[in-house]
Chimera marker file (.cmm) of the C-alpha trace (Angstrom):
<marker_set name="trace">
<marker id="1" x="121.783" y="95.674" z="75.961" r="1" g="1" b="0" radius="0.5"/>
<marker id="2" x="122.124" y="99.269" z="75.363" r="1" g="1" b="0" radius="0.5"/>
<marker id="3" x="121.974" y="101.867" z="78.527" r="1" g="1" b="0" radius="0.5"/>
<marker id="4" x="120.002" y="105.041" z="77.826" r="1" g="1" b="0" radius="0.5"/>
<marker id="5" x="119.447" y="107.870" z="80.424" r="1" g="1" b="0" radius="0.5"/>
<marker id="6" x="116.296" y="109.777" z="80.618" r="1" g="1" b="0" radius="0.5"/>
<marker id="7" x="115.174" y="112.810" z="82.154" r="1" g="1" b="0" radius="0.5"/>
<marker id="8" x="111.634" y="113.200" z="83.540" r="1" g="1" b="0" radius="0.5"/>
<marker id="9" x="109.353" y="116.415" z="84.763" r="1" g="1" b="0" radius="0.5"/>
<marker id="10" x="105.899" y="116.083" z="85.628" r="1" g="1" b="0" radius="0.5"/>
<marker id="11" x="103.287" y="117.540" z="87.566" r="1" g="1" b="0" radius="0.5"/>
<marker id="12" x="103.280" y="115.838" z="91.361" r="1" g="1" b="0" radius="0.5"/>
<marker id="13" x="100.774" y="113.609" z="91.739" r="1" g="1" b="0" radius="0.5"/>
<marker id="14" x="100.657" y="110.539" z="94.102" r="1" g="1" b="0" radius="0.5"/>
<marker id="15" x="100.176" y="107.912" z="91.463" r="1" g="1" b="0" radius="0.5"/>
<marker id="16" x="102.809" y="109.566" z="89.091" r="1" g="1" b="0" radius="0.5"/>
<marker id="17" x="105.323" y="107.432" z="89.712" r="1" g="1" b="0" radius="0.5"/>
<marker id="18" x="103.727" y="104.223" z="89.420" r="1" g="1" b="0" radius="0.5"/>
<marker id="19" x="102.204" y="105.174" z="85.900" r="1" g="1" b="0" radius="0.5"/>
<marker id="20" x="105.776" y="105.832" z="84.379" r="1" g="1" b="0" radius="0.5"/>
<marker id="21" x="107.334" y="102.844" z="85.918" r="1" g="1" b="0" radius="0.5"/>
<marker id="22" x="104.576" y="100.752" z="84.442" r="1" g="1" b="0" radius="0.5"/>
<marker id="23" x="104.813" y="102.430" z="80.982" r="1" g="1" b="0" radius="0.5"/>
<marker id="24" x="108.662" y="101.535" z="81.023" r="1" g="1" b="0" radius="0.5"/>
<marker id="25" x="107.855" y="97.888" z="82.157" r="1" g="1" b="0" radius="0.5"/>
<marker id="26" x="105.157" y="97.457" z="79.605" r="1" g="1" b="0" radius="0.5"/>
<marker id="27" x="107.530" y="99.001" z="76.851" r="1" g="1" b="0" radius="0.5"/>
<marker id="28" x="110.315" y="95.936" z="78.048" r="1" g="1" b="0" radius="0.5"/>
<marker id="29" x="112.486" y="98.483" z="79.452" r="1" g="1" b="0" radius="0.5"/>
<marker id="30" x="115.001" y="97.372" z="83.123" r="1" g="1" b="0" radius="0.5"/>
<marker id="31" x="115.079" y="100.244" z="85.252" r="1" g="1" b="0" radius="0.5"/>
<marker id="32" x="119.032" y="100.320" z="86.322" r="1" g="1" b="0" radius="0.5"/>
<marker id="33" x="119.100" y="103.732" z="88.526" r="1" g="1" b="0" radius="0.5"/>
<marker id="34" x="116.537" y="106.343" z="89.799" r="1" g="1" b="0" radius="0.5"/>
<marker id="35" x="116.966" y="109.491" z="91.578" r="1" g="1" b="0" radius="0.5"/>
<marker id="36" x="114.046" y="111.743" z="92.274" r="1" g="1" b="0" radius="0.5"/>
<marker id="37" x="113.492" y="115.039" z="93.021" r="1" g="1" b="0" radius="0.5"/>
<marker id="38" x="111.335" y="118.235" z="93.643" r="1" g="1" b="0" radius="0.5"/>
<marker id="39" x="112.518" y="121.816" z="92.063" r="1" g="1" b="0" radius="0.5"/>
<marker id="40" x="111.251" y="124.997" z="93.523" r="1" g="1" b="0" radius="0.5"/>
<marker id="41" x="108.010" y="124.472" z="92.225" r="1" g="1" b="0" radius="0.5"/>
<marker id="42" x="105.558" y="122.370" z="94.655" r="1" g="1" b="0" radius="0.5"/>
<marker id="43" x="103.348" y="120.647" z="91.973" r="1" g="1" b="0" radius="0.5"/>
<marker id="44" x="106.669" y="119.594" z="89.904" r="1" g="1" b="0" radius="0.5"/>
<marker id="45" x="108.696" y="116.303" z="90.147" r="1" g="1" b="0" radius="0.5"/>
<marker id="46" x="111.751" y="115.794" z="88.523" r="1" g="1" b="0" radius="0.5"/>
<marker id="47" x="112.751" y="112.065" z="87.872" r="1" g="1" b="0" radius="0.5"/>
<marker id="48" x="116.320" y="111.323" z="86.366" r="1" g="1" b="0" radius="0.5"/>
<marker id="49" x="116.572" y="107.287" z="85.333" r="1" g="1" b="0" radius="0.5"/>
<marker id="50" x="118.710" y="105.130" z="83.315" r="1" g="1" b="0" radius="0.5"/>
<marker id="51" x="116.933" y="102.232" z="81.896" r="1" g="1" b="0" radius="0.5"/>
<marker id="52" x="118.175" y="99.275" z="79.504" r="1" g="1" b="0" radius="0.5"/>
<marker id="53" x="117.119" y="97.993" z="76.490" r="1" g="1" b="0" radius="0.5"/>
<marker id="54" x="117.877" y="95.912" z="72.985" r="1" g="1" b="0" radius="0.5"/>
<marker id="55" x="114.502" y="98.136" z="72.037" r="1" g="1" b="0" radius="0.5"/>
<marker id="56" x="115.243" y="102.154" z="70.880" r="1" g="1" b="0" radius="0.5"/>
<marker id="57" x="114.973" y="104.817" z="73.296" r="1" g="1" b="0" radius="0.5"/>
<marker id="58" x="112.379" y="106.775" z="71.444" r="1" g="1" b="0" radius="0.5"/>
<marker id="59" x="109.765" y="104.161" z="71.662" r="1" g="1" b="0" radius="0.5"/>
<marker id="60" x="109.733" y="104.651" z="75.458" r="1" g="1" b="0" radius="0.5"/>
<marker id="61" x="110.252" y="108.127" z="75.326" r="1" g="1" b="0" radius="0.5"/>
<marker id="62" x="107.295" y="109.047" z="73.108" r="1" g="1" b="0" radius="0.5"/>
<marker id="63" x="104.905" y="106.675" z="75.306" r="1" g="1" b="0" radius="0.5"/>
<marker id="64" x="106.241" y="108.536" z="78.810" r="1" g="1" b="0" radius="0.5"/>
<marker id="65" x="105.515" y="111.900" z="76.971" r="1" g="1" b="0" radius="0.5"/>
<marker id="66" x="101.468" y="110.974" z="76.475" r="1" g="1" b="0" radius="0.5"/>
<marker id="67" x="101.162" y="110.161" z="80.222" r="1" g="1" b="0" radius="0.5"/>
<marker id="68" x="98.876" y="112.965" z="80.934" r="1" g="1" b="0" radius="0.5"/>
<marker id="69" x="100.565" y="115.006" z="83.868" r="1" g="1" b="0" radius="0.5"/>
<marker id="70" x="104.159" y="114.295" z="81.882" r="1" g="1" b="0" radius="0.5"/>
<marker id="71" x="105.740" y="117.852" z="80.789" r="1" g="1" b="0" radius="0.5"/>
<marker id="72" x="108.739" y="116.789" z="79.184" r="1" g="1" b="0" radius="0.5"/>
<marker id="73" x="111.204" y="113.621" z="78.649" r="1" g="1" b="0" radius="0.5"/>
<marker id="74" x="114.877" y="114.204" z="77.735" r="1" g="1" b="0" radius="0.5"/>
<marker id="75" x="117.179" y="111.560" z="76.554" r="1" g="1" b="0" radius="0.5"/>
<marker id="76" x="120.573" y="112.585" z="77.269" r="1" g="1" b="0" radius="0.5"/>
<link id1="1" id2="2" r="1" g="1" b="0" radius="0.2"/>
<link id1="2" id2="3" r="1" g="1" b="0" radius="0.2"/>
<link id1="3" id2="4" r="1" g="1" b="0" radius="0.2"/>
<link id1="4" id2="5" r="1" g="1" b="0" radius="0.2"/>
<link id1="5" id2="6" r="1" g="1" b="0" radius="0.2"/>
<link id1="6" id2="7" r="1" g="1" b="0" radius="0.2"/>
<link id1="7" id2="8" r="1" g="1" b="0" radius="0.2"/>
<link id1="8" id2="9" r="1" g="1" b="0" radius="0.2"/>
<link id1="9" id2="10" r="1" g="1" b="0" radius="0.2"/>
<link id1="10" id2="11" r="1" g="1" b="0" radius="0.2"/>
<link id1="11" id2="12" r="1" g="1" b="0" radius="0.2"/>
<link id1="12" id2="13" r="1" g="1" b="0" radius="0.2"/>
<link id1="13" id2="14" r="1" g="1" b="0" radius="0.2"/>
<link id1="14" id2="15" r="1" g="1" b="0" radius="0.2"/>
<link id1="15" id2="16" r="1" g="1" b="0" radius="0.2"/>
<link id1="16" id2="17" r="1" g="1" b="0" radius="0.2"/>
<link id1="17" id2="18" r="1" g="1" b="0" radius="0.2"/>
<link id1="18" id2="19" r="1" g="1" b="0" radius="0.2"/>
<link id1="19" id2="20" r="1" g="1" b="0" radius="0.2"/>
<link id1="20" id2="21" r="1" g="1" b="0" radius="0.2"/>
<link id1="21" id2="22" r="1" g="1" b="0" radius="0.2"/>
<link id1="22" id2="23" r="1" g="1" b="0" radius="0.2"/>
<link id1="23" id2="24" r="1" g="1" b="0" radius="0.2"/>
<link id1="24" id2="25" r="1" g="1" b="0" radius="0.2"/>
<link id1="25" id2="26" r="1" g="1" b="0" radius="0.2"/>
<link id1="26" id2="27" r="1" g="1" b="0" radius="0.2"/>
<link id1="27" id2="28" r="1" g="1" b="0" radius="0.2"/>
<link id1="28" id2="29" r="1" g="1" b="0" radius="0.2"/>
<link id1="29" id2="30" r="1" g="1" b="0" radius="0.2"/>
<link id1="30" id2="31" r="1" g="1" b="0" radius="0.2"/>
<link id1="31" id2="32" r="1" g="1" b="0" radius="0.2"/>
<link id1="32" id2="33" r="1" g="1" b="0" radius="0.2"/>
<link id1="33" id2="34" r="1" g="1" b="0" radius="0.2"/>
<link id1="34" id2="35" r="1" g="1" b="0" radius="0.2"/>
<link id1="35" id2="36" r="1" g="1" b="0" radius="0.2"/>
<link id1="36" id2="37" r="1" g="1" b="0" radius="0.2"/>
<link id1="37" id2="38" r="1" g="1" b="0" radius="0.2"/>
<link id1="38" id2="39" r="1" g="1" b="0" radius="0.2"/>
<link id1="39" id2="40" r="1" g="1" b="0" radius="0.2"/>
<link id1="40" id2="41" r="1" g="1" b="0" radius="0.2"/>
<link id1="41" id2="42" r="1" g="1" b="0" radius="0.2"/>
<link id1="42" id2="43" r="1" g="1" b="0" radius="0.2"/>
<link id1="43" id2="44" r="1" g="1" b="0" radius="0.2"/>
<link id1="44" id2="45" r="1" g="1" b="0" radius="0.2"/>
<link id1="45" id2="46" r="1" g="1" b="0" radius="0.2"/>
<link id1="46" id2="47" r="1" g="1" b="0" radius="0.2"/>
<link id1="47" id2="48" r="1" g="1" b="0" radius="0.2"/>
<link id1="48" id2="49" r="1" g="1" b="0" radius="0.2"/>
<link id1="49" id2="50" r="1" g="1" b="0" radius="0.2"/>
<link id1="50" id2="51" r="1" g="1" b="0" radius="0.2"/>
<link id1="51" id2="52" r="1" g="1" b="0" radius="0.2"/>
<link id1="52" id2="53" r="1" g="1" b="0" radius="0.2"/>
<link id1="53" id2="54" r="1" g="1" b="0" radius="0.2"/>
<link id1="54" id2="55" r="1" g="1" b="0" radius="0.2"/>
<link id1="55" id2="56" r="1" g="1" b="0" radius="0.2"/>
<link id1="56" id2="57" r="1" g="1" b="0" radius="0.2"/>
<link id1="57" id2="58" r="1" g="1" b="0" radius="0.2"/>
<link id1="58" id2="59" r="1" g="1" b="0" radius="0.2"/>
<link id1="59" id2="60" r="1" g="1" b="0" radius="0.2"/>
<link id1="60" id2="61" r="1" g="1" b="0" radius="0.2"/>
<link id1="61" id2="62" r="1" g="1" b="0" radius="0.2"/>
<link id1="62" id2="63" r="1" g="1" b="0" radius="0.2"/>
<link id1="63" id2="64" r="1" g="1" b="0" radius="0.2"/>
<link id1="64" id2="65" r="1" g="1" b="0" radius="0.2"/>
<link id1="65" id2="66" r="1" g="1" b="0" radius="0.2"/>
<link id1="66" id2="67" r="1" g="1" b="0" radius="0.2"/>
<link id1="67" id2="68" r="1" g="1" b="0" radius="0.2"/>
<link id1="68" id2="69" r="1" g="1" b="0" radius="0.2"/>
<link id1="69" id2="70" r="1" g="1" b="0" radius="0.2"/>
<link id1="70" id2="71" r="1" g="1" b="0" radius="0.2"/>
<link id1="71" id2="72" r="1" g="1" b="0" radius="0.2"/>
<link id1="72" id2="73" r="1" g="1" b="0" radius="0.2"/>
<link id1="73" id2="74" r="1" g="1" b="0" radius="0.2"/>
<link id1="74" id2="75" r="1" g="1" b="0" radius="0.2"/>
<link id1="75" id2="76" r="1" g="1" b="0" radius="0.2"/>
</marker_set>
């Protein structure tokens, strides 16, 4: 399985969360590590995750990027 680490910022809302981890379930993604955090701004969320896969990266990353209150996905 390959490990991939992604970057996440959105705009806080309560059911944020819970939409990306079911778009990285649904796209047969394991979720190895979180960490989550809030910059300066209050409406932002900052999500930094390392998921594994046999499937490519940029399938998952293009489906977290049309979540609607998604601003940007980095795979580092």
């Amino acid at each position: 399985m390959n490990q991939y680490q992604l970057s996440v910022n959105a705009h806080y809302r309560p059911e944020i969360l819970e939409r990306i981890l079911r778009v990285v379930r649904h796209r047969g993604f394991r979720v190895n590590a979180m960490t989550m955090g809030q910059p300066a701004e209050a409406d932002a969320i900052s999500i930094e995750m390392t998921v594994s896969s046999l499937r490519s990266v940029e399938l998952l990353s293009v489906q977290l990027t049309k979540l609607m209150d998604v601003t940007s996905v980095q795979v580092k």
